[in-house]
C-alpha positions in Angstrom: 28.6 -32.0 41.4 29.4 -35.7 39.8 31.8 -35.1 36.5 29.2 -36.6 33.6 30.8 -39.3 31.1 33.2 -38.1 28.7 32.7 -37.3 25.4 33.7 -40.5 23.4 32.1 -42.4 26.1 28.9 -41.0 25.3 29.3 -41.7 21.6 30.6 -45.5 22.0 27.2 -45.7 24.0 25.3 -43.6 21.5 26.3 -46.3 18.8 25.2 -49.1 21.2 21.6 -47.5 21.8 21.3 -46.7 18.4 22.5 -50.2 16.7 20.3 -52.8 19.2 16.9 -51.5 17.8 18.1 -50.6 14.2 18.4 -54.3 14.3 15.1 -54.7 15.5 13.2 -52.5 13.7 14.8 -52.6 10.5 12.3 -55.0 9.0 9.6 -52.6 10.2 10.7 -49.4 9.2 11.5 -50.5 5.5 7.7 -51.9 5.5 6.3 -48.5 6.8 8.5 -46.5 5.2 6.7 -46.6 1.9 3.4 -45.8 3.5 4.5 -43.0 5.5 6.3 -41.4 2.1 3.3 -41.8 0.3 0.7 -40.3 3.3 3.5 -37.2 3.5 3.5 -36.4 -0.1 -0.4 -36.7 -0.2 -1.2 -34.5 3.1 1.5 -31.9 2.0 -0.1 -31.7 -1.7 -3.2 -31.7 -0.1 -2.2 -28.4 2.0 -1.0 -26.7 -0.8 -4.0 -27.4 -2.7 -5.9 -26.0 0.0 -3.6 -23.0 0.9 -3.6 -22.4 -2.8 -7.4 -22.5 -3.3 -7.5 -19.6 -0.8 -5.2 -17.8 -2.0 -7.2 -18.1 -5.4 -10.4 -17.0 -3.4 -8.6 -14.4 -1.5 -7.8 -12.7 -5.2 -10.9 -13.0 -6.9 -12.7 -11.8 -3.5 -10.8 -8.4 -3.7 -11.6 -8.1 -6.9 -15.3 -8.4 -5.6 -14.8 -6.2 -2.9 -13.0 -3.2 -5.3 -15.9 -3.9 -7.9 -18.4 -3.2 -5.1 -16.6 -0.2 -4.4 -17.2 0.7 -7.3 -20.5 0.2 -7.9 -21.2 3.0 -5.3 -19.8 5.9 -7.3 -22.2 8.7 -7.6 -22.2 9.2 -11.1 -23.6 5.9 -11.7 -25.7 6.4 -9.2 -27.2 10.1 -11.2 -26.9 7.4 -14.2 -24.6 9.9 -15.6 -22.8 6.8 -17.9 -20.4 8.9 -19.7 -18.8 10.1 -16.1 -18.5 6.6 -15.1 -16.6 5.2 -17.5 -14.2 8.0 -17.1 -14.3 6.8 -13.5 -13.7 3.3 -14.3 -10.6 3.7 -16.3 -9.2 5.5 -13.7 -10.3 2.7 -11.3 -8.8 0.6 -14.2 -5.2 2.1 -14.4 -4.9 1.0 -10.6 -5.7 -2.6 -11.2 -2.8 -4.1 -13.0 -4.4 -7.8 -13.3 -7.7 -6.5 -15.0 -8.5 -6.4 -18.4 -11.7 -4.3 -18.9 -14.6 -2.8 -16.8 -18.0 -3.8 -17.9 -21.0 -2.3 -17.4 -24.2 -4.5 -18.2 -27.5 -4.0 -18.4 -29.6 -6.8 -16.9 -30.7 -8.5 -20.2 -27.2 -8.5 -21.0 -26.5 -5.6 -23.1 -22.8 -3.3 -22.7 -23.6 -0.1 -21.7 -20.0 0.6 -20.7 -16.7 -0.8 -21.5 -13.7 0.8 -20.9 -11.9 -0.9 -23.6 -13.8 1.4 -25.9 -14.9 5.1 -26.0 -18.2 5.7 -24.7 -21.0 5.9 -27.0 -19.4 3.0 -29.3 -21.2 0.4 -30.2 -20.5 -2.4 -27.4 -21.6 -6.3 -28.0 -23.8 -8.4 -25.8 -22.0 -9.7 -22.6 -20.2 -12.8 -23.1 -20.1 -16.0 -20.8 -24.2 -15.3 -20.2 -24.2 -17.6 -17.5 -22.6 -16.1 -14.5 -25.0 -13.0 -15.6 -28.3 -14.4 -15.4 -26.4 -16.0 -12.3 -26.1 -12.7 -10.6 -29.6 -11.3 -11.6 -31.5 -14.5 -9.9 -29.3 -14.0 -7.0 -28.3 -11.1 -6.6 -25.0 -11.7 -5.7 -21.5 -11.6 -6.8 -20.6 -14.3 -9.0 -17.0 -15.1 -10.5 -17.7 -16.4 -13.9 -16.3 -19.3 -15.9 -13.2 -18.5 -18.4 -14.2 -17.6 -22.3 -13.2 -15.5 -24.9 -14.3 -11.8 -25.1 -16.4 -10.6 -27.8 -14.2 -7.3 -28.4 -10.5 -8.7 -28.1 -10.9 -12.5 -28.4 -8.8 -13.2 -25.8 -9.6 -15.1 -22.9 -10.7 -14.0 -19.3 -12.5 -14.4 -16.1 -15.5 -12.3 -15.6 -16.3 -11.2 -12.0 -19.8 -10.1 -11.4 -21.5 -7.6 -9.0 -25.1 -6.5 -8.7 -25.6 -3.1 -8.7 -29.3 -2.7 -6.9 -31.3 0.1 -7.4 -35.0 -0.2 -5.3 -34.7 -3.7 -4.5 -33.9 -4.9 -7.8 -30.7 -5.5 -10.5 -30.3 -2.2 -12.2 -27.1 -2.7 -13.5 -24.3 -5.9 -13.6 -20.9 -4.5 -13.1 -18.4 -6.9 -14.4 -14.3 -6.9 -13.9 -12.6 -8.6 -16.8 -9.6 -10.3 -15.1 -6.2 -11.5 -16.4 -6.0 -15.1 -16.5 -2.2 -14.7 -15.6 -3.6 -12.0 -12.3 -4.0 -16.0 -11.0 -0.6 -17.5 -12.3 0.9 -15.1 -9.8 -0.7 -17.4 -7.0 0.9 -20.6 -8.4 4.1 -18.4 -8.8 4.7 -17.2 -5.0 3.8 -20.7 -3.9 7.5 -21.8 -5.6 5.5 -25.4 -6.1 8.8 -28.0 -7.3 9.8 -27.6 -11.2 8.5 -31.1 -12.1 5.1 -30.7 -10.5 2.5 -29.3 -13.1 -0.5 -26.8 -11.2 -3.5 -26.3 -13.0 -6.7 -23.5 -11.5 -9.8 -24.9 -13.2 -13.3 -23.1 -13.5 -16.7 -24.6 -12.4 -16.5 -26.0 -15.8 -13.2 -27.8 -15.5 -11.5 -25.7 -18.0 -8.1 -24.8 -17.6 -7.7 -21.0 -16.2 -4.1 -21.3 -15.1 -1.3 -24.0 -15.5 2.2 -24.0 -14.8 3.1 -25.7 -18.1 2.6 -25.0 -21.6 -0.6 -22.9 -20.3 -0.3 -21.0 -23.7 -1.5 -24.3 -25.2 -4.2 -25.5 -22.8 -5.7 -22.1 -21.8 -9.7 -22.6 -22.1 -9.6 -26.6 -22.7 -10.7 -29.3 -20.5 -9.2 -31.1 -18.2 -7.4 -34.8 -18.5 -10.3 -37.1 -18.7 -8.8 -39.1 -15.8 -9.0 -36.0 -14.0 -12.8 -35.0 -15.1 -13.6 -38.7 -13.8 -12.5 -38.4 -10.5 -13.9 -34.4 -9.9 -17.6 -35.6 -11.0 -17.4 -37.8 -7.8 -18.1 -34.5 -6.0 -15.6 -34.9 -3.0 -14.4 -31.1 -2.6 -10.8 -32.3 -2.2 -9.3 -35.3 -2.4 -6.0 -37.4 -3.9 -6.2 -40.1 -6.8 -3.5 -41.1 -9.7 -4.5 -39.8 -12.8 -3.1 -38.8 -16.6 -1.7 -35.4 -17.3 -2.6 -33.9 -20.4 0.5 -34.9 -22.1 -0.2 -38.3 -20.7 1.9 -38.2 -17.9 1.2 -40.6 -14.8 0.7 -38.4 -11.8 -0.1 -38.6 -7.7 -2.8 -35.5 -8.3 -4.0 -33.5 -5.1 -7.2 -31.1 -5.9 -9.4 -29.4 -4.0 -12.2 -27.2 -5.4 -13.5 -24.2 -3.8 -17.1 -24.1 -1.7 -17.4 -20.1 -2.6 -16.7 -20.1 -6.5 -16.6 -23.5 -7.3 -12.9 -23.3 -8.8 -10.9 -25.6 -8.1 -7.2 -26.1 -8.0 -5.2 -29.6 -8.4 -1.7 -30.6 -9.0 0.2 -33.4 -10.9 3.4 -35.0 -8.8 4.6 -37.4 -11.2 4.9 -40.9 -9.6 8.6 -41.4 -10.2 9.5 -38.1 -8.0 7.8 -39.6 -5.4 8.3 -43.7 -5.7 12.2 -43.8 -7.5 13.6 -42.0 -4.0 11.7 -44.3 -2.2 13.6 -47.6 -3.6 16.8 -45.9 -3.7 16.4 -45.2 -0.1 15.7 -48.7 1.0 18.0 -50.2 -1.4 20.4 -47.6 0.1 19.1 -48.8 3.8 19.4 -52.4 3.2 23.2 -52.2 1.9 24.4 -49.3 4.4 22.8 -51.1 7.5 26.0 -53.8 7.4 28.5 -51.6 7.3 27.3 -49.1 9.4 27.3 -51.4 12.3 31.5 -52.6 11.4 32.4 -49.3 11.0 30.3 -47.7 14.0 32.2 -48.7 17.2 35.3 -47.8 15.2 34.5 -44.3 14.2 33.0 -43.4 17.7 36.5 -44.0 19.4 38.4 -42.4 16.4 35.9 -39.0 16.2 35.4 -38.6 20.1 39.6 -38.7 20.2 39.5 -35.8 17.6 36.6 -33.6 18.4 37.9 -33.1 21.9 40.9 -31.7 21.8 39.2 -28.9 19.2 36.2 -28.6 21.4 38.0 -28.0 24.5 40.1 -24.8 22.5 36.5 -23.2 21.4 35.4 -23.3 25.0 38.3 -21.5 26.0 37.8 -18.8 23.0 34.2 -18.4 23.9 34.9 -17.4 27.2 37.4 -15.1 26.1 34.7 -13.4 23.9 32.2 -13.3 26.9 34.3 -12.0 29.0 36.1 -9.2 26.6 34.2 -8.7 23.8 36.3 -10.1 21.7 37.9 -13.1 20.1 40.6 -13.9 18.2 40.3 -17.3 15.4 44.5 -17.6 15.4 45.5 -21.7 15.2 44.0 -24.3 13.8 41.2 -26.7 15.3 41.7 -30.2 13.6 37.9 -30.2 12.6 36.9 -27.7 10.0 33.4 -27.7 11.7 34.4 -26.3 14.8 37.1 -24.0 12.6 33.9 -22.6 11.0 32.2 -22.1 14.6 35.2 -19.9 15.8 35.3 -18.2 12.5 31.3 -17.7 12.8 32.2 -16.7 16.1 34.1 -14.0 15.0 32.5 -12.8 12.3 29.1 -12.7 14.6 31.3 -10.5 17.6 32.4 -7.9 14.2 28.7 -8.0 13.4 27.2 -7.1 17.1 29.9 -4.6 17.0 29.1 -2.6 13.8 25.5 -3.4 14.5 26.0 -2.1 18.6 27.4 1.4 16.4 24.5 1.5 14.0 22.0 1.6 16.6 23.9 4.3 18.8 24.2 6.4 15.8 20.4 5.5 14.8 19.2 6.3 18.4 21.0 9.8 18.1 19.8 10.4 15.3 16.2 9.3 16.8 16.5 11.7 19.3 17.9 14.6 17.0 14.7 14.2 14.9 12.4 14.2 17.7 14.2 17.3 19.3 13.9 18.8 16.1 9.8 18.1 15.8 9.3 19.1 19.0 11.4 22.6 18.4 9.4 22.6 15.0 6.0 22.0 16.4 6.2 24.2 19.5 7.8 27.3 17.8 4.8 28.3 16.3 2.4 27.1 19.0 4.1 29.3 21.2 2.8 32.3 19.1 -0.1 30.8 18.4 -0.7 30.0 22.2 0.7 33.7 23.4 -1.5 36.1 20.9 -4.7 33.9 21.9 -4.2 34.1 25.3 -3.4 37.9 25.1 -6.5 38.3 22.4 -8.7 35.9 25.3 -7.6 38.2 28.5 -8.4 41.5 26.1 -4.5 42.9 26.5 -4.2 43.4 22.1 -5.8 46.9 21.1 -7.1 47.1 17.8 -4.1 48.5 15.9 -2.5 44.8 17.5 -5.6 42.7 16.4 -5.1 42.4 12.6 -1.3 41.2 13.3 -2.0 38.6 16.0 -4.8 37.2 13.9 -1.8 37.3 10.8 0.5 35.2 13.3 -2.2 33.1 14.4 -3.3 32.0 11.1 0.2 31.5 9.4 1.9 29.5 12.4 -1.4 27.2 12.4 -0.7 26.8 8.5 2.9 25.9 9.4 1.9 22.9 12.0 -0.3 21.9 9.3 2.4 21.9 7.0 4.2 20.3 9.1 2.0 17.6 10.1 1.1 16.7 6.0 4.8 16.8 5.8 5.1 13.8 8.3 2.0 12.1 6.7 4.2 12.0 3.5 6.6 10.3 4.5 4.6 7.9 6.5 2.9 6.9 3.0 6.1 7.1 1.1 7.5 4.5 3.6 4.6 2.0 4.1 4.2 2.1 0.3 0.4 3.9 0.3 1.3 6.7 -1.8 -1.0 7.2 -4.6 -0.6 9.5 -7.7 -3.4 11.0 -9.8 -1.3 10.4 -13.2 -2.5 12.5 -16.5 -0.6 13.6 -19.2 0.1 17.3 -18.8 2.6 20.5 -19.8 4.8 21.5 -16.8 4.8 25.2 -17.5 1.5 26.1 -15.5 2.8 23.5 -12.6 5.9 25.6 -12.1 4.2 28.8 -12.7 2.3 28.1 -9.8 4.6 26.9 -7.8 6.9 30.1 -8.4 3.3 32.3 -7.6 3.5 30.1 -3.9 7.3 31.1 -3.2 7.2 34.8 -4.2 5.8 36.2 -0.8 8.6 34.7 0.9 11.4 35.3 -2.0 9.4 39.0 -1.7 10.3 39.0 1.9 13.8 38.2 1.9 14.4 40.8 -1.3 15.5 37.7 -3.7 15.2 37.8 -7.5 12.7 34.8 -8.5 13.4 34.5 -12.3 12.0 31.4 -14.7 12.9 30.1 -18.0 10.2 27.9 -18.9 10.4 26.3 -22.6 6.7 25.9 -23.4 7.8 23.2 -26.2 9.4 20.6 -23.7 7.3 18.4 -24.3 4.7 15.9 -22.2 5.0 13.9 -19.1 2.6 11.5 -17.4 2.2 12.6 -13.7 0.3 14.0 -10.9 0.2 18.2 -11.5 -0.6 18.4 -7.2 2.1 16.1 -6.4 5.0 17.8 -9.0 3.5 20.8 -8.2 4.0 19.7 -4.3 8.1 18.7 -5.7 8.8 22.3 -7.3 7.7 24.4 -4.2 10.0 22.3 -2.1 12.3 22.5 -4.7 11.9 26.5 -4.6 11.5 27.0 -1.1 14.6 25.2 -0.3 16.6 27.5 -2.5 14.3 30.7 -1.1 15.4 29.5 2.5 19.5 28.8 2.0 20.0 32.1 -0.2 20.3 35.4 1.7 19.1 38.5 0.9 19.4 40.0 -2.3 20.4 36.6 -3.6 18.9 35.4 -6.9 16.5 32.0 -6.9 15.9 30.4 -11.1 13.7 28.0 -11.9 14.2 26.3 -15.3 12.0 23.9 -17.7 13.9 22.4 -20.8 13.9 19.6 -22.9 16.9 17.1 -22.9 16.4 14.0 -24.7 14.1 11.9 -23.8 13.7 13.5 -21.0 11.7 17.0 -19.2 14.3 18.8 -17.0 13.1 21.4 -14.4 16.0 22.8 -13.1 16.3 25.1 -10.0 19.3 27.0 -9.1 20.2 29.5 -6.6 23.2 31.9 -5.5 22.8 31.1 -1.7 25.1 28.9 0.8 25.5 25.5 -1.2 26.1 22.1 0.0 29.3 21.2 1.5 31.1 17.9 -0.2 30.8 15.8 3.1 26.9 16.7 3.4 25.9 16.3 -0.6 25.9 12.7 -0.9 23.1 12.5 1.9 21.2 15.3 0.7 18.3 13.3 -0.3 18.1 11.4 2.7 14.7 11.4 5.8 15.4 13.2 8.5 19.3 14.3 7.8 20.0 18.2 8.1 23.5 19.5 7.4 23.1 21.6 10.9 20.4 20.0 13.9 21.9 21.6 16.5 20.3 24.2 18.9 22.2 26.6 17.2 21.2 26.2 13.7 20.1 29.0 11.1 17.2 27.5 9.4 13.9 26.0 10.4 12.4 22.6 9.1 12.2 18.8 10.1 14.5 17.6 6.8 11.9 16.3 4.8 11.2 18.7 2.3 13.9 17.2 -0.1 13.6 13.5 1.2 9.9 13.8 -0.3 10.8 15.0 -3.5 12.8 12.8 -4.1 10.6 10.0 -3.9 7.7 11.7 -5.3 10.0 12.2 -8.5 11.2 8.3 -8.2 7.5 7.6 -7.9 7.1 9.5 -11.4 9.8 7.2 -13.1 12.3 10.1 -13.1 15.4 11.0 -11.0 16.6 14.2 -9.1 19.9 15.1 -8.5 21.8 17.7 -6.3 24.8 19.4 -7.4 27.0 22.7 -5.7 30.7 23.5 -5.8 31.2 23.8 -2.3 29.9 26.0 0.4 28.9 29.8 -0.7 28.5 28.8 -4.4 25.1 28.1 -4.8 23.3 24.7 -5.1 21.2 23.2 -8.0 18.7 20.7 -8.1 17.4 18.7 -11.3 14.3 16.9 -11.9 14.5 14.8 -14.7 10.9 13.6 -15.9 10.3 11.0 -19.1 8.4 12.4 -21.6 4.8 11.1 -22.2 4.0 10.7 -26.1 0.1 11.6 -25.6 -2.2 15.2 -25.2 -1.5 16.9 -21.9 -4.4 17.4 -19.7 -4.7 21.3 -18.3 -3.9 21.1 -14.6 -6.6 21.6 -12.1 -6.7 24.3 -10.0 -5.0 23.5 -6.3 -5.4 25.3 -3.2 -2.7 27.2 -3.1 0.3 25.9 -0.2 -0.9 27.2 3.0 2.7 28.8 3.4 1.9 30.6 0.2 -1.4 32.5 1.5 -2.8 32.4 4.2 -5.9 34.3 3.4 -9.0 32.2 3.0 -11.6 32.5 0.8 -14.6 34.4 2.1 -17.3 31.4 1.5 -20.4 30.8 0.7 -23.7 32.2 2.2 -26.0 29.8 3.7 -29.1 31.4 4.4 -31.5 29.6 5.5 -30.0 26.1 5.1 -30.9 23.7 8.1 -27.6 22.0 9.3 -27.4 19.1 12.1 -23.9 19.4 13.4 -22.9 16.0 15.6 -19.7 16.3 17.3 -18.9 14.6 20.7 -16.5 17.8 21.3 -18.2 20.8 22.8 -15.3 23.3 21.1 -15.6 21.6 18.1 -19.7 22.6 18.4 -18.7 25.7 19.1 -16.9 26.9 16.3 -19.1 25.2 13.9 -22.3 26.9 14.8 -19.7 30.2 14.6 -18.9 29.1 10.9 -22.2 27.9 9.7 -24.7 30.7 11.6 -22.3 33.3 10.7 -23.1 32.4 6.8 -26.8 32.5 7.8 -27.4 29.1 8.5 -30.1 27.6 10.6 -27.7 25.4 12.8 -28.9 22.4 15.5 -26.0 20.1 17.5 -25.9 16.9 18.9 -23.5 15.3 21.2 -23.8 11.9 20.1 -25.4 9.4 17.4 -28.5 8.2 18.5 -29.4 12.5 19.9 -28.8 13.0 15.9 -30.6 10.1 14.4 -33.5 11.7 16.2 -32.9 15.3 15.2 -32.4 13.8 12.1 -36.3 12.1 11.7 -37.6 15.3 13.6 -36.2 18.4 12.5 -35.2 17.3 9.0 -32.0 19.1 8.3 -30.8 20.4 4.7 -27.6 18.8 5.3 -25.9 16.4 8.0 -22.0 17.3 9.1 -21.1 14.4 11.8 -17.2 13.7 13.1 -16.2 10.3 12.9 -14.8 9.6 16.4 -17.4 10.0 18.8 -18.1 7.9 22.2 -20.3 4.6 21.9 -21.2 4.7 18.0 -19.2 6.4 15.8 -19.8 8.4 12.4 -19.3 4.9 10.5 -22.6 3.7 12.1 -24.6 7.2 12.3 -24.4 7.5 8.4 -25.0 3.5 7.7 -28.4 3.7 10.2 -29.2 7.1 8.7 -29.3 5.3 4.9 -31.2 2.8 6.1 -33.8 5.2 6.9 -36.5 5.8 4.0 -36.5 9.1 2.1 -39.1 10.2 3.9 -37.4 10.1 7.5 -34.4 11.4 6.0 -32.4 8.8 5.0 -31.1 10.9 1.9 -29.9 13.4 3.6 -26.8 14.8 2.5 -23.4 14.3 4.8 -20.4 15.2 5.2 -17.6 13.8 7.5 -15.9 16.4 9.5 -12.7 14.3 10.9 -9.3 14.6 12.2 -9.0 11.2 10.3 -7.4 12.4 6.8 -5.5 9.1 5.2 -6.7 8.2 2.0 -8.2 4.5 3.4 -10.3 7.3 5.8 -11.4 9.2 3.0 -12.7 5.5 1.2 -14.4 4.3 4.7 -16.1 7.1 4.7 -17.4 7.2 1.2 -17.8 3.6 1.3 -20.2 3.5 4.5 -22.5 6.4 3.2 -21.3 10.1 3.1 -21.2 12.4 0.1 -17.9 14.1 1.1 -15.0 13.3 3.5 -12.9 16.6 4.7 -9.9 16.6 7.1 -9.4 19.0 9.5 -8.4 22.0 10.3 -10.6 23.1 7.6 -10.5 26.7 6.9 -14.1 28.4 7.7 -14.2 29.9 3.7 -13.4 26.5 2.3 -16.1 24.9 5.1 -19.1 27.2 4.0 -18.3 26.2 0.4 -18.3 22.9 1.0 -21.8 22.8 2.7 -23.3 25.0 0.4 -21.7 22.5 -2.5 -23.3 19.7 -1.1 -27.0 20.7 -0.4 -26.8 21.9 -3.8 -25.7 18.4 -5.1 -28.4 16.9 -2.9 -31.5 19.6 -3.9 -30.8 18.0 -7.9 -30.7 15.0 -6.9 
């Protein structure tokens, strides 16, 4: 192999090559350079424009799309107005950047706004235009900025159509935050001296990035109005600010809404660095080319010596893993490569020890799930097999069916465990907030624990302050908090042991409090109490059941609340306690709703309701799945058809005319999305008001929507339990006979 030049060789002959055409060119490149400054500055504000004015339609089109969601709910559909706007402020509270929720009549009158109690008297709508806008067309419109009748203030309507028989029964209007779109300009980090402005179709100012307080709702710079009634949908001009500024301006205005978005550079930003650099070209040119030659000799002579010590050093660290940053290398850039060097061969090791302890503790949690899901298959599995081959006499048959019942409650359990956490993580957890009194929560979760505190002859005792005082939460999900709470303390006392809940008033704060006299929390294992997936003991060998999560969910379910939870024992075999410590809510608590109770509280379902005569279609691509339904359904004296597939039911559908439709989701070819959306667009008199419900193992919240959203009445998960089923039909043909 030929040995290649040496280093200051190459850098003599770098200066050579470089020098001949900066000679040449010179004259060329200080004549272009101003050109090619000018076309970059245009084509990037020209992007951001552009990437802006999405981001602009992208908001106002979920707005559109959460509206039209909206617009579905049954209770306007009944026209039940009252139970509507209850529903929009609960739609409300979820939508930070909106103001109000509007219901309009088509001629322009407020039936419902949620910024007043219902049944007050409401003004006409305001900004008329984008209404009449979306009764001619029939179409969502995003109206122009102006000030609302009721609070003065300004805002962007956003219209939808709600169409009843071909025709606008309704206009459903979100009241939007002007500063919902001063986020946009925000995240885009646009330089401090640049001024953004979002304009409506009207050219008033929506959004601006300075002193917006004073020109929210005014027009635009004249210069600027001038050069937008051209009509070009984007384009670059030098205009006036509003404070008379001379700008570069890039706008572009949107084909969907006809917003638009533009942007002031101020000409000396982009000019002044322009003659300083060529000023700074013309006068560094000359002595670049003395000093050049010079320097390339000098440098090569002092970045060889270092350069040839960090080769040896990075062999060293291939080779043994490590490497050692001891003498000096005459160039502080190559000092700081060893040093990164080192710091980077510390980092892969501490990261190489992360990993090994993440991947056992991978493999821990999935040896635990498995353990945790098979354990009760197995009984599950053995007693139906031994029920199936006829080997359980009677006096057996009421226990196996016991077994069977509560171990498929515990892999339920288990599984909406897992579910949890998978929403706690990917941030899709969603509370159901209402003021409320904590004492009934608790009581119910202390009902839930007592067969098992029964079981295990523990004393279950509560002190519960009924003046603690109100919080603002979710009674399922607290609820949900207490029983992991209790259970937790149920499972680590031993017999005979003694399990308190407390609720007190502290503060500011609502403390529930639960204590226990059971085997406490070693000091080594306390601080990581709270943490997924960490058990003090996951060997084989361990004394208690569960897959860790029960505390890791509570925790955030309480953080989710605004509160805090905190774990306290003196050691091992002195008893733990746990405290929950919830704000307090100044307002009048809502009673708690009645929740099914934890399915390892009872497992005894409810005995349903009778169906007797009721014509159900059943459409299920799973022959067990038909099965068990027609079990369920004729056993409460249903008249029950089934169907392997969507088009056999859209036929059964037109010809046998069932009371109610119950269709799985997943199914071979087309699924229970487009079964339901072809069935409503059938007339009434084929059917296509039949109700439905969606029988799916699909049970995310997003499923539940999707399957509202395309057409059915109700969405329930499986398992379901054959009581609860029965109930549900029964429920729904009912709903659908009044309507």
């Amino acid at each position: 192999m030929t040995p290649g030049m040496r280093l200051r060789s190459h850098l003599i002959a770098l200066v050579l090559a470089v020098l001949v055409p900066m000679v040449v060119f010179a004259a060329i490149v200080v004549v272009m350079f101003g050109r090619q400054q000018r076309a970059a500055a245009e084509r990037g504000a020209l992007e951001t424009a552009r990437a802006l004015m999405n981001a602009v339609d992208e908001t106002l089109g979920s707005t559109v799309t959460t509206l039209e969601a909206l617009a579905t709910a049954r209770s306007l559909a009944q026209g039940d107005l009252k139970e509507f706007h209850a529903e929009a402020r609960r739609v409300l509270a979820t939508q930070p950047d909106w103001k109000d929720i509007i219901l309009l009549a088509p001629d322009g009158r407020q039936l419902v706004n949620t910024a007043r109690p219902f049944g007050a008297p409401l003004p006409s709508a305001s900004e008329p235009a984008s209404l009449e806008a979306v009764v001619l067309t029939r179409r969502p419109v995003v109206g122009d900025i102006a000030r609302g009748r009721l609070s003065g203030e300004y805002a962007v309507p956003v219209r939808v159509p709600v169409m009843r028989s071909e025709r606008v029964a309704y206009v459903l209007t979100g009241v939007l935050k002007p500063a919902a779109l001063g986020g946009v300009l925000a995240r885009q980090r646009i330089p401090a001296d640049w001024i953004g402005t979002v304009f409506d179709r009207r050219n008033m100012i929506v959004v601006r990035t300075r002193s917006v307080e004073q020109f929210l709702g005014r027009s635009l710079s004249p210069d600027l109005v001038a050069v937008l009634g051209r009509g070009a949908p984007e384009g670059w001009a030098v205009t006036r600010t509003l404070e008379g500024t001379p700008v570069y301006t890039a706008y572009a205005r949107s084909p969907k809404t006809g917003w638009g978005i533009a942007f002031g550079i101020p000409r000396a930003s982009v000019d002044a660095p322009l003659e300083r650099s060529l000023l700074a070209i013309g006068a560094g040119g000359v002595a670049f080319a003395v000093l050049a030659l010079a320097l390339a000799a000098l440098v090569g002579r002092r970045i060889t010596a270092p350069m040839a010590t960090l080769a040896d050093a990075a062999r060293h660290f291939g080779e043994g893993g490590t490497m050692h940053a001891d003498g000096p290398a005459g160039v502080s850039e190559v000092d700081d490569v060893r040093q990164a060097f080192v710091g980077a061969a510390a980092l892969v090791q501490q990261r190489a020890a992360e990993a090994e302890a993440a991947a056992r503790a991978k493999d821990q949690f999935l040896a635990v799930v498995s353990h945790e899901l098979r354990t009760p298959l197995n009984a599950v599995y053995g007693w139906a097999r031994m029920l199936q081959s006829g080997q359980v006499g009677e006096e057996q048959m009421k226990r196996a069916l016991d077994v069977i019942v509560r171990q498929s409650d515990a892999q339920v359990q288990l599984i909406d465990d897992l579910l949890d956490v998978s929403r706690v993580i990917s941030g899709k957890m969603r509370l159901d907030v209402r003021p409320l009194e904590l004492t009934a929560v608790i009581e119910q979760a202390l009902d839930a624990v007592r067969p098992a505190a029964d079981a295990k002859e523990i004393r279950l005792q509560s002190v519960l302050d009924p003046r603690a005082g109100v919080v603002a939460g979710d009674p399922d999900r607290l609820r949900q908090v207490t029983w992991n709470l209790l259970m937790n303390a149920v499972k680590f006392t031993p017999n005979g042991g003694r399990v308190q809940a407390r609720l007190q008033r502290a503060a500011s704060h609502v403390e529930i409090v639960v204590s226990d006299t059971g085997r406490g929390i070693a000091p080594d294992v306390l601080p990581f109490v709270f943490e997924r997936f960490r058990q003090a003991d996951s060997s084989s060998t361990r004394e208690h059941a569960g897959l860790g999560l029960g505390l890791a969910l509570a925790k955030h379910l309480v953080e989710l609340h605004g509160g805090s939870i905190t774990a306290q024992s003196a050691g091992e075999g002195q008893g733990a306690t746990f405290v929950v410590r919830l704000p307090l809510a100044y307002a009048e608590p809502t009673p708690a709703r009645a929740a099914r109770a934890h399915p390892m509280a009872d497992s005894a379902s409810a005995a349903g309701a009778r169906l007797d005569d009721l014509r159900v279609l059943v459409v299920d691509d799973d022959r067990e799945a038909l099965d068990l339904a027609v079990a369920i359904l004729a056993g409460a004296g249903a008249l029950v058809r089934v169907c392997a597939s969507a088009p056999e039911a859209l036929e059964a559908l037109r010809t046998w005319r069932p009371d109610v439709l119950v269709s799985d989701i997943e199914m071979p070819g087309e699924d229970g999305y487009t079964l339901i959306r072809k069935v409503r667009a059938l007339g009434a008199a084929e059917g296509g008001h039949t109700p439905a419900v969606a029988l799916t193992a699909y049970g995310r919240p997003q499923d539940r929507g999707l399957s509202l959203t395309a057409g059915y009445n109700m969405h329930v998960p499986k398992p379901v339990d054959p009581g609860e089923f029965t109930a549900i039909i029964a429920s729904v043909a009912q709903r659908g006979t009044a309507a």
